[in-house]
C-alpha positions as a printed Julia matrix, in Angstrom:
96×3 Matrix{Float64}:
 266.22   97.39  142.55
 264.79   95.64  139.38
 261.56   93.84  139.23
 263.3    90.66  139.25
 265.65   91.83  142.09
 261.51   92.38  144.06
 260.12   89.43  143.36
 263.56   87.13  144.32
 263.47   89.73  148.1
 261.67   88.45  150.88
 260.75   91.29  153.74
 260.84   89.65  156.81
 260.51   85.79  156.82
 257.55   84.76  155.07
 258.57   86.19  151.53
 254.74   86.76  150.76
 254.75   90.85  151.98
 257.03   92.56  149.0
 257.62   96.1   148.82
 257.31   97.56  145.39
 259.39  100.36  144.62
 257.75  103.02  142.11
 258.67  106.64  140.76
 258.21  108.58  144.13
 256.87  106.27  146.37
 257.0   102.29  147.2
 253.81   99.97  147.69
 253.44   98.15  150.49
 251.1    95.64  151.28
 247.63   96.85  152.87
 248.17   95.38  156.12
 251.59   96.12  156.65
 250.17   99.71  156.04
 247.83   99.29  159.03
 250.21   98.11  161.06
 252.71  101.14  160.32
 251.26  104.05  159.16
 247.61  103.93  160.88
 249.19  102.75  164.19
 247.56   99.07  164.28
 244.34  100.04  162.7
 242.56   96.95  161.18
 242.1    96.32  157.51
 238.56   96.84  157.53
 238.87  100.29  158.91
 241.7   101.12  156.23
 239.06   99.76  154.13
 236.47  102.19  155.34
 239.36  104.99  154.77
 239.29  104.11  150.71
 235.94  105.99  150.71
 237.25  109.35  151.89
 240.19  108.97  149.3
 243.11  106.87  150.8
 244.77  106.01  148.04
 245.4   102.07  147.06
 246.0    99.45  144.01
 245.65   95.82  143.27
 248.98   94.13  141.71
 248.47   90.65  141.36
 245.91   89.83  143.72
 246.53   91.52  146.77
 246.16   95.35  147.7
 249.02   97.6   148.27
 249.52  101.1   149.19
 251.21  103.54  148.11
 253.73  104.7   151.42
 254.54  108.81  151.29
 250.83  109.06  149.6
 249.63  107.13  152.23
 251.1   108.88  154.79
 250.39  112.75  152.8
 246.65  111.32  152.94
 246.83  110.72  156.71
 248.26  113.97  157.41
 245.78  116.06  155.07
 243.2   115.07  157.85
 244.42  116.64  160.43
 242.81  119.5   161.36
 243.26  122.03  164.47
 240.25  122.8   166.94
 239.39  126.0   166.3
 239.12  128.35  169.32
 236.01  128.85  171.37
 235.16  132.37  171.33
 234.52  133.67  174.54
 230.81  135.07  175.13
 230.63  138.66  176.35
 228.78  139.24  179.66
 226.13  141.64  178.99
 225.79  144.24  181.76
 222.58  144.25  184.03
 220.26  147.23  182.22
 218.2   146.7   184.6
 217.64  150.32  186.73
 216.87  150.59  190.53
């Protein structure tokens, strides 16, 4: 799709919430990110995210993200609980 072809494609009704399509990846506009890729999370906590690296850039005015580094990001948190090592019982030394 050409850059005219973007900016002449409304997604959904309102025609305000473009997706940009770049090498590898397509930007998507920040809350249509929270809505989809952080399951509903609000802007302000996507906001919060920016400090521990989630990735994002201004084009025109409003703040996209990028989609499959978005979603890499996410993912790169996720961490597995380690397992709780069991505590040996120490036998009574204790003598009669």
């Amino acid at each position: 799709m050409s850059i005219e072809d973007q900016a002449l494609a409304p997604i959904g009704g309102g025609g305000f919430n473009r997706h940009i399509e770049i090498p590898g990846d397509t930007l998507v506009p920040d809350q249509e990110f929270c809505d989809v890729v952080l399951g509903g999370a609000s802007r302000r906590t996507a906001t919060r995210y920016e400090a521990e690296g989630l990735p994002f850039v201004m084009v025109a005015g409003r703040k996209y993200r990028p989609l499959n580094q978005g979603r890499g990001w996410l993912a790169s948190r996720i961490t597995a609980r380690k397992p709780q090592r069991t505590r040996r019982r120490h036998a009574s030394t204790s003598s009669p």
